[in-house]
C-alpha positions in Angstrom: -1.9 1.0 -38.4 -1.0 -2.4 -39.4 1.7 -3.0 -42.0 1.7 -6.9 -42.3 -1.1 -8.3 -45.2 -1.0 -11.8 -46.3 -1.3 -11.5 -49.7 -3.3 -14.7 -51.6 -2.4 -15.5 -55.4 -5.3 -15.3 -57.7 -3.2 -17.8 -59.8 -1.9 -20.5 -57.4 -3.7 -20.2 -54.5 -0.6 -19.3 -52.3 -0.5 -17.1 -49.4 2.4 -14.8 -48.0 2.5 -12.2 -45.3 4.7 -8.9 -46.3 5.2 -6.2 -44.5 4.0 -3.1 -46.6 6.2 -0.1 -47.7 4.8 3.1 -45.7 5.6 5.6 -48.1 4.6 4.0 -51.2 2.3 1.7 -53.2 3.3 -1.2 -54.2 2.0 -1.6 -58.0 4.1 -5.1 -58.6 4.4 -8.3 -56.4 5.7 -11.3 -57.8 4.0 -14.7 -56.2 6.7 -16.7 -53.9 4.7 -19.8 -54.6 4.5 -19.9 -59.0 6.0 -16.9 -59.7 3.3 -14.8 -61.3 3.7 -11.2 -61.2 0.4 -10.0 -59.6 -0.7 -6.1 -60.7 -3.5 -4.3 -58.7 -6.8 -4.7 -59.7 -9.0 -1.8 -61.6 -9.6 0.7 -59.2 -7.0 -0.3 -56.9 -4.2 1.3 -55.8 -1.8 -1.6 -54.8 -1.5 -5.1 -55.3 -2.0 -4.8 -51.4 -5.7 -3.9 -51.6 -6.2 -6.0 -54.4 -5.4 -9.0 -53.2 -4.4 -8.9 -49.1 -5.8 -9.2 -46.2 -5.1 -5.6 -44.9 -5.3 -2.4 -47.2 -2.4 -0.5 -47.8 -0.9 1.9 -45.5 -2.5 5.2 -47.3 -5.7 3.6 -47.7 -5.5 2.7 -44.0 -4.8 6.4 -42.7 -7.7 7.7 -45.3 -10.0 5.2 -43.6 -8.9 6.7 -40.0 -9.1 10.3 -41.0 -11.4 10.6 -43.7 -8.9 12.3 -45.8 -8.6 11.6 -49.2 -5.4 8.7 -49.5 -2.6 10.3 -52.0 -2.6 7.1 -54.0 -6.6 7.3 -54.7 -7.5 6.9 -58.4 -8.4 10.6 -59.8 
């Protein structure tokens, strides 16, 4: 499982790599380059999957099992 994602700002243009919570989504993120507070994306769980380079953590584990991820949209 990875837990670094380089998250890119649909405002600015700015990438950062974070290191994702395991236990939790992450519905907030605010951008280190303008400061925008980025939210996930319809459909998405975290701003992680909306707007990084590796899914989140659950999402990750769903994909390897097949198991539905405790953070999927009802």
């Amino acid at each position: 499982m990875q837990l670094q994602s380089t998250i890119t700002c649909p405002q600015c243009g700015g990438k950062s790599t974070e290191t994702m919570p395991t236990n939790a989504c992450q519905y907030f993120y605010d951008c280190r380059h303008c400061g925008a507070v980025l939210k996930p994306l319809a459909g998405d769980c975290c701003v992680f999957c909306s707007y990084g380079t590796v899914p989140c953590p659950p999402i990750q584990l769903a994909e390897e099992t097949g198991e539905t991820p405790c953070c999927a949209s009802p």
